[in-house]
C-alpha positions in Angstrom: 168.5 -71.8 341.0 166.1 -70.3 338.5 162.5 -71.8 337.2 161.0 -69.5 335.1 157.9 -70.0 333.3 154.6 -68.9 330.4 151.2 -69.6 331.6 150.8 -73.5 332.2 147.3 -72.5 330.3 149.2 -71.7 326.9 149.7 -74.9 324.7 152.6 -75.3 324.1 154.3 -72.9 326.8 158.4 -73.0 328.0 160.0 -73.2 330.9 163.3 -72.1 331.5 166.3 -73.5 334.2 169.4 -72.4 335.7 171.5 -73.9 337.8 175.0 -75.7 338.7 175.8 -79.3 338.3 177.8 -80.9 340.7 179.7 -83.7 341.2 183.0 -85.8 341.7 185.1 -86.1 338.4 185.9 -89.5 338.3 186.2 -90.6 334.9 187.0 -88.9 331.5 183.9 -86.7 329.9 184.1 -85.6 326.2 187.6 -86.5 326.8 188.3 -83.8 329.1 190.6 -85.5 332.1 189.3 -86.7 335.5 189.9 -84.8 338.3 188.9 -87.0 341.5 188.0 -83.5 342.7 184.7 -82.1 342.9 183.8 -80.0 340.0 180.5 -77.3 338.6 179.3 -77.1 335.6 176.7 -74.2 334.7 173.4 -75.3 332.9 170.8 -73.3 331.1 168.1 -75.7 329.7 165.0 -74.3 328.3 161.7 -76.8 327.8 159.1 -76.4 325.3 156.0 -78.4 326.5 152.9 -79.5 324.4 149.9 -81.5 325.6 151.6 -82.7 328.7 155.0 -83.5 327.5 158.4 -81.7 326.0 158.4 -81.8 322.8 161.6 -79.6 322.4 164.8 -78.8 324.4 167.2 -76.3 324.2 169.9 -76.2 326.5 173.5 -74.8 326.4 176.1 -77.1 329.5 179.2 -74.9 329.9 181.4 -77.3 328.6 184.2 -75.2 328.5 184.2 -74.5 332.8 185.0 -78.1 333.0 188.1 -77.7 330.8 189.4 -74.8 333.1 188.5 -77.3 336.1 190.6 -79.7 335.0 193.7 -77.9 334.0 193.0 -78.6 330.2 192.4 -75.3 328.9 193.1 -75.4 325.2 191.4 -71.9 324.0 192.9 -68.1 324.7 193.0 -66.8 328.7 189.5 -65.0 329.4 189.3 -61.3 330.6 186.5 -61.8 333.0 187.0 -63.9 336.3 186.3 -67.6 336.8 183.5 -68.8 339.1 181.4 -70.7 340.1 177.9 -69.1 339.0 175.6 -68.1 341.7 172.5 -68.2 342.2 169.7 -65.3 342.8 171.4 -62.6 345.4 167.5 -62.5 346.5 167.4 -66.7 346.8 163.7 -66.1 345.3 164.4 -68.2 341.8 162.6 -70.8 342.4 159.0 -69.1 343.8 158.4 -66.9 340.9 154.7 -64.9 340.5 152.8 -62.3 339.1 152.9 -60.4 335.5 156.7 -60.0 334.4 155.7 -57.7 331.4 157.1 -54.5 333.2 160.7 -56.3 333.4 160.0 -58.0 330.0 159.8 -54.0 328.8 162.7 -52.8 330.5 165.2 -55.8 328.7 163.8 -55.6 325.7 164.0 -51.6 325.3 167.7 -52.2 327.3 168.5 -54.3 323.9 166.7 -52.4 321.4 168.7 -49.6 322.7 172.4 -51.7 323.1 172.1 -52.1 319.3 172.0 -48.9 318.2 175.9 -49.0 318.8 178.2 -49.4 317.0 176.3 -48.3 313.6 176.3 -45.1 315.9 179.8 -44.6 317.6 179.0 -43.0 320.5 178.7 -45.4 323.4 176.2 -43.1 325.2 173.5 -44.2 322.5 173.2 -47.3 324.3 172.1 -45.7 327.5 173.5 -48.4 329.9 172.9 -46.1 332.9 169.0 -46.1 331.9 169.1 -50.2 332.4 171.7 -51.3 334.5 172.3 -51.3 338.0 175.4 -49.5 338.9 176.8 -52.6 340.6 175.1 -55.5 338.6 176.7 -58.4 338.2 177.3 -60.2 334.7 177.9 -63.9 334.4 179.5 -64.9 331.5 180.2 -68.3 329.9 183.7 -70.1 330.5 186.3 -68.1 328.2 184.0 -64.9 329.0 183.9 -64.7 332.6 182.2 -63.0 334.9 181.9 -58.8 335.4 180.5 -55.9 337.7 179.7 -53.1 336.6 179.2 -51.4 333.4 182.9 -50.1 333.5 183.8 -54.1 333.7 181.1 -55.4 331.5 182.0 -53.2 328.7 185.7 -53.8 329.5 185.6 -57.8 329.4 182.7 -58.3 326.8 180.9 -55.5 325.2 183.8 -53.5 323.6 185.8 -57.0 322.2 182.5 -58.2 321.4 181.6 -55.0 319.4 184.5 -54.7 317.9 185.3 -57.6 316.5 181.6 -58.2 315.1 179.9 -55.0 314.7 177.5 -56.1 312.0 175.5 -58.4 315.0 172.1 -58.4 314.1 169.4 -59.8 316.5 166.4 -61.5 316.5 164.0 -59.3 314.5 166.0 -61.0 311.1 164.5 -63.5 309.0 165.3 -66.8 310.0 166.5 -65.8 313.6 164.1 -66.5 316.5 163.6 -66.0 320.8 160.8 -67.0 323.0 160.6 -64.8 325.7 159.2 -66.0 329.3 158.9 -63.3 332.1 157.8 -63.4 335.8 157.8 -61.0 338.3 161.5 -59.3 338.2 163.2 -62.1 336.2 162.7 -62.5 332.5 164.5 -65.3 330.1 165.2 -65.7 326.6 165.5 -68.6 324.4 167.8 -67.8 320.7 168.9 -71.0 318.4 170.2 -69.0 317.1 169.5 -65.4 317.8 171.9 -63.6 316.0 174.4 -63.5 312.7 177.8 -62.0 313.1 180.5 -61.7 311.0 184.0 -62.0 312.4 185.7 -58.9 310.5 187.8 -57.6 312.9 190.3 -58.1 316.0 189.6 -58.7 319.8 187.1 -60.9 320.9 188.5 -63.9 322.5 191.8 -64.5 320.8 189.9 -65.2 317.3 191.3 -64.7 313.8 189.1 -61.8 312.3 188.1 -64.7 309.2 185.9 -62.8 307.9 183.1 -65.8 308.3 179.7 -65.0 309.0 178.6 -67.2 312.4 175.2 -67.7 314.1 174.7 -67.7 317.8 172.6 -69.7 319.9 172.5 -67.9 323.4 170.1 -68.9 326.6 169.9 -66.0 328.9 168.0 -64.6 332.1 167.8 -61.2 333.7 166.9 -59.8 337.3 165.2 -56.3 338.1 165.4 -54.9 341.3 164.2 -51.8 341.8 163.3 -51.2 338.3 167.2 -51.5 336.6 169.1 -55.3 335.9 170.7 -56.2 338.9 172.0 -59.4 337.5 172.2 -61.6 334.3 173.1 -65.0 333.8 174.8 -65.4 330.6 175.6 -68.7 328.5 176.7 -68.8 324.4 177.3 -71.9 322.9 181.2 -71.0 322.0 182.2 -74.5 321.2 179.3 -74.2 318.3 180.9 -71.1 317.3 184.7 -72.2 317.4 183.2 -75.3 315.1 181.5 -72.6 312.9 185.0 -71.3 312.6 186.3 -75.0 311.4 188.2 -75.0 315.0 188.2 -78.1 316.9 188.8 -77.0 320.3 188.3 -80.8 321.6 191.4 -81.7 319.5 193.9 -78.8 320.7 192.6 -79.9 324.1 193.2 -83.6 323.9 197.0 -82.5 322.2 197.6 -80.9 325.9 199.8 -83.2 328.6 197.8 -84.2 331.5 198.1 -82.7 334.0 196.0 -83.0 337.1 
């Protein structure tokens, strides 16, 4: 639903893809019961490509949305709703052209500005209103959801987020990384990881405040329209961070009846 690329001239350069996978669940997959239905499974999958072939991947498969799928749901409820991830409201994902640095711009000064909160309490700091469409649409990972709005976004991500890790620190740290890759309205970025968090406090999907410092590996992609974030496809590796937490969600899952 999205193909977003760097200049095929740049050696290496990365692409980046969004979509749905679809098909009937027939047989058992990581475990995770059959459900002879048709199922989705969201997929961000980033390719690094040198001399003509990929010579890295990073992709995140939302694991977890097959869980819900199949009535096997072994981790807390999610605040945000559960669907199945649309595409572009503009259907223009896949015919992407000219310079993106304008939208490149407006997310990057959107984050520079998001992180100035909490260290300063006032939510205002962030400027949300600057950035964000007042009816965009955020698409979260399975045990996130999805929101609209900033009034939603804040209420089923930003605040637990915030307050249960309000030391996050992004990219710009040693040892954490993105690629960026921008055209026209969209723009995409690549973080394995991106940021180091410390679980301290309460709130953010049913976790323990542990106290244990976590990395975050996150894949995500933005859309402009008329200058502010109309939409953003979201997608966090959250079975890597349960298993930085030393839980196995696979286990509590497979310790579930059937049910189908």
């Amino acid at each position: 639903m999205i193909i977003v690329g760097t200049e095929s001239t740049l050696d290496p350069f990365w692409m980046g893809c969004m979509g749905n996978y679809f098909g009937t669940f027939t047989a058992p997959f990581l475990n995770i019961p059959p459900t002879n239905r048709l199922i989705h499974m969201r997929y961000h999958e980033f390719f690094k490509v040198a001399s003509g072939r990929v010579i890295e991947v990073q992709a995140i498969w939302d694991i977890p949305e097959l869980m819900m799928q199949a009535n096997s749901w072994p981790m807390a409820p999610q605040l945000g709703s559960f669907i199945c991830t649309p595409g572009p409201m503009t259907c223009d994902g896949t015919s992407l052209f000219g310079s993106g640095s304008q939208a490149l711009n407006h997310v990057q000064a959107m984050l520079e500005d998001m992180s100035k909160h909490p260290s300063n309490p006032d939510p205002a700091i962030m400027r949300l209103d600057r950035y964000w469409h007042p009816n965009f649409n955020w698409y979260g990972p399975c045990g996130i959801g999805t929101s609209r709005g900033i009034k939603g976004f804040r209420n089923i991500h930003q605040i637990p987020f915030l307050r249960a890790m309000p030391d996050r620190r992004l990219d710009n740290d040693a040892g954490l990384k993105s690629d960026w890759i921008a055209r026209g309205n969209y723009v995409c970025e690549t973080g394995w990881p991106n940021m180091r968090l410390t679980l301290s406090n309460d709130g953010w999907m049913g976790l323990n405040p542990s106290g244990v410092e976590i990395e975050m590996r996150s894949l995500d992609f933005w859309r402009l329209e008329d200058g502010l974030i109309r939409e953003n496809w979201v997608l966090i590796d959250l079975l890597d961070i349960y298993n930085q937490l030393g839980v196995d969600v696979f286990d509590r899952m497979r310790a579930l009846p059937i049910r189908m």
